[in-house]
N, C-alpha and C positions, 0 to 999 in steps of 0.2 A: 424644651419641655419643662413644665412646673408642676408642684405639687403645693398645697397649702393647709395648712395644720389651724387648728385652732389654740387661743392661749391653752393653758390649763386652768384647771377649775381651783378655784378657793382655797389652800390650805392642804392641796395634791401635791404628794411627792413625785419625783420619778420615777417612772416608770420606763428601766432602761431596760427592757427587752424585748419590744416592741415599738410599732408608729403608735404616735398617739391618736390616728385618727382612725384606724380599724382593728389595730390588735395584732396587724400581720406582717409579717419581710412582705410579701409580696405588694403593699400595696405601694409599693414604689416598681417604676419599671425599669432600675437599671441599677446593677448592683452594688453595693456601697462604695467601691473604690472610684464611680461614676458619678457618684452625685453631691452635690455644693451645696452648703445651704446659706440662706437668703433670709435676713429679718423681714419680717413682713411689714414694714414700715417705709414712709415717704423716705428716711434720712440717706438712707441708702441707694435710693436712685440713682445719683452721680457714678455709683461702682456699677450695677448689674443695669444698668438700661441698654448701655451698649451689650450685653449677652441678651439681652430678651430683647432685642430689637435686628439683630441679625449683620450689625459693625464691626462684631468682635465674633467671630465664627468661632464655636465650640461644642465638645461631643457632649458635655454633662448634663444630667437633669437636676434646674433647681428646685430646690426642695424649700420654701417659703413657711414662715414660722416662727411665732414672737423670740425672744431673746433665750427665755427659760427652758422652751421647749427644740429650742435649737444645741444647749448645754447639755440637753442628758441624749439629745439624739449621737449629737458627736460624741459623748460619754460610751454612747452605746455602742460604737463601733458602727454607727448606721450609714453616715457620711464621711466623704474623704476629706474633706475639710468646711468653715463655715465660720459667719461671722458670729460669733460666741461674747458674755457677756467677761467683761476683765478678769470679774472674780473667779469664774470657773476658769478658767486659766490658772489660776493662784492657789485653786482648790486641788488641783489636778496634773500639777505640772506634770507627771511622770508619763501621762498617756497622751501630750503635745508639742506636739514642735510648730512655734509662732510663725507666719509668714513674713516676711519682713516689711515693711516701710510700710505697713495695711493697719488701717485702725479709724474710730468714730470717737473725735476729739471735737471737745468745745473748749475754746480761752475765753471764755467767756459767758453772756447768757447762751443756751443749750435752745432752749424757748419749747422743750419736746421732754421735760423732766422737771414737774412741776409738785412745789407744793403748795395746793389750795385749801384756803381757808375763811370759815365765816370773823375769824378774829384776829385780831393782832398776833404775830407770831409770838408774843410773851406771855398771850393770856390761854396759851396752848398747854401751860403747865401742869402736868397731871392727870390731863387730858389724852384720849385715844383717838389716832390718825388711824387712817383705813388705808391700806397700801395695798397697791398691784403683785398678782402673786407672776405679770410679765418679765420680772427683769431684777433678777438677783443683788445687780452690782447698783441698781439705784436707792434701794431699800436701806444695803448696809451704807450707801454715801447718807441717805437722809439721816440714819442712826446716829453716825461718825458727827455730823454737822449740829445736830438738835444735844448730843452730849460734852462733847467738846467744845463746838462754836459759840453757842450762843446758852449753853449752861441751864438748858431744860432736860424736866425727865418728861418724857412723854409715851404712851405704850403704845404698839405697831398691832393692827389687828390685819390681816389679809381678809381680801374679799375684792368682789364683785362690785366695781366704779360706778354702771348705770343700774345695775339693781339695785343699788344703794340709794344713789340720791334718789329714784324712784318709790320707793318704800316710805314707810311709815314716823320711820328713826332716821335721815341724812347724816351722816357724820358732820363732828365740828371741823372737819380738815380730811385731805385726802392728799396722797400721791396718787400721779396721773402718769405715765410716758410715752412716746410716741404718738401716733397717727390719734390718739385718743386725749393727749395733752394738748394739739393742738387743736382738736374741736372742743375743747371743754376750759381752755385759756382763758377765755372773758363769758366767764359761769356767772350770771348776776346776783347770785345767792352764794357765792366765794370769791368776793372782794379784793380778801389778800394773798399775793401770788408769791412764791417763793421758789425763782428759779435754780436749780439746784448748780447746774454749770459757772451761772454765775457766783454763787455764795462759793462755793469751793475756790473760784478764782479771787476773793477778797481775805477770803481767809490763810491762803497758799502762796498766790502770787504763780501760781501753775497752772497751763493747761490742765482738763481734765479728761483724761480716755474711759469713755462708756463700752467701747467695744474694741474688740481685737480680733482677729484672722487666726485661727490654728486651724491644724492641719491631724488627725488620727496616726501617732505613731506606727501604728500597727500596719496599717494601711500603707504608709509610705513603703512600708516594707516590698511590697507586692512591684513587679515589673511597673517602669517610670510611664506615664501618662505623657500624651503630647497634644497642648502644650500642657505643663504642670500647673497648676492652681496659683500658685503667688506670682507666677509670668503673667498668667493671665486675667487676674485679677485686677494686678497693675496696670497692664494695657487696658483692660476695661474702664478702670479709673480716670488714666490720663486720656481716654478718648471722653470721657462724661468731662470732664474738667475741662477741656478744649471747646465742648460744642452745649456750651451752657444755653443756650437757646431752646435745644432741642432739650433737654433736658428740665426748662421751662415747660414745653410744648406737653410731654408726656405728662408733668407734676399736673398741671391743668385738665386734661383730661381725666388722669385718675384720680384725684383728691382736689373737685372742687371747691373744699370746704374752704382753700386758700384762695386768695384772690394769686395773678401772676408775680405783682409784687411782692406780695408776702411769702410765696414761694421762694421770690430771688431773697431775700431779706435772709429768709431761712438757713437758706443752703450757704449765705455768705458767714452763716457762724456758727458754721462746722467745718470739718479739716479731716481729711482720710491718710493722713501721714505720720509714720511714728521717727520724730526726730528724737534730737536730746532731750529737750522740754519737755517734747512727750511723754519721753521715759523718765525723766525726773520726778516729772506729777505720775504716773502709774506706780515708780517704786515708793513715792510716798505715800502715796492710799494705800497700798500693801502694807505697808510701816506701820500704818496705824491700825487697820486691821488686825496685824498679827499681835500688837500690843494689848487689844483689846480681846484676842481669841477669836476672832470671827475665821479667819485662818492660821494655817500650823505654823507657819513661817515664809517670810519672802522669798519667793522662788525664783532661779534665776531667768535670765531672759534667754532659751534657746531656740533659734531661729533653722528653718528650713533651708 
């Protein structure tokens, strides 16, 4: 069983006492210690196809929903666990315990977290990019990368990607992520592409983790589920990872925007595993973060 949220709107905070999509507990049908949540995006197909296809037998409902509004639901105590964006994790250590070896890592291009632009990335100087208010932790990477990296000041305005370039004003540049960076990859009116997985990797020499698996402290409290969430999330994994094919099969149906290949292209540069590397590159994005205040300080990594 599914549920699906929409992003959030523009410059919206959280709203952690409720779904965002009626204002109610009830508009999920099974109580929060029952329900997982699911980015609403292609990347993550390889983990939850096997549960939404009936491979991987399980009692939960997923509850689907960009990266942002997947952060304040699990904030909220709404779900028992979910794929959350790094930085809430970092924000919030005290209310998660990580699953282990679960995570949404690129060493490389990402090709799903982009920055587009009408100009050379130098002559962005002073200039304002329009960024997704989908996904928290891609926002402060482009900050980290555009002040650090390559020694631009540049200002972050949020808003709305296709009412934008629709409108009357297009911004000179934009962040894009997910199922909406990949339809908007080869924009012919945004020439220059600035894949953010990969700039982190020349700059680092690090994978970089976009997402992570936690789990509602609180929640774990309550009599143990069977199977538990990081059991089953794993097995879900290593069955999408075995039966790439089918996992082709389903990406084609639901996101024709890709051709098969470019699905397989896709899915080959990304990684749902949190090794050493992994956590090498996560506690250094933390590192820099907290240097900069974007968080209070690097939290440690406590797993489930």
């Amino acid at each position: 069983m599914n549920r699906r949220f929409p992003p959030p709107a523009a410059g919206e905070g959280p709203r952690p006492s409720s779904p965002p999509e009626s204002g109610r507990a009830d508009a999920f049908r099974l109580p929060p210690a029952l329900r997982l949540g699911r980015i609403a995006y292609l990347n993550v197909l390889p983990v939850y196809h096997a549960l939404e296809c009936g491979a991987v037998p399980h009692n939960y409902e997923l509850v689907h929903a960009p990266p942002a509004v997947l952060n304040t639901l699990l904030a909220a105590g709404q779900l028992l666990a979910s794929s959350i964006s790094s930085i809430e994790y970092a924000r919030r250590p005290e209310r998660y315990f990580l699953l282990r070896d679960l995570a949404i890592v690129s060493d490389g291009p990402v090709q799903s977290v982009l920055l587009l632009s009408r100009l050379p990335l130098e002559e962005l100087e002073g200039r304002r990019i329009l960024v997704s208010p989908a996904s928290h932790t891609s926002v402060a990477l482009l900050r980290l990368l555009c002040t650090e990296y390559f020694s631009l000041t540049v200002f972050q305005e949020a808003g709305t990607i296709p009412e934008a370039l629709a409108g009357p004003y297009p911004p000179d540049a934009f962040l894009v992520i997910g199922d909406e960076a990949l339809r908007l990859r080869r924009h012919p009116g945004y020439p220059h592409c600035l894949d953010l997985g990969e700039a982190w990797r020349r700059w680092t020499g690090l994978p970089f983790v976009f997402g992570l698996w936690a789990a509602d402290r609180s929640l774990c409290a309550l009599p143990a589920r069977t199977p538990p969430p990081a059991e089953l999330l794993r097995q879900a994994r290593d069955w999408g990872l075995s039966h790439r094919e089918r996992i082709l099969d389903a990406a084609e149906r639901d996101f024709p925007a890709l051709s098969r290949e470019e699905s397989a292209a896709y899915f080959r540069g990304l990684s749902y595993r949190l090794g050493e590397g992994e956590e090498q590159g996560l506690l250094l994005f933390w590192e820099k973060l907290a240097r900069t205040g974007e968080i209070a300080a690097v939290p440690p990594l406590c797993f489930l």
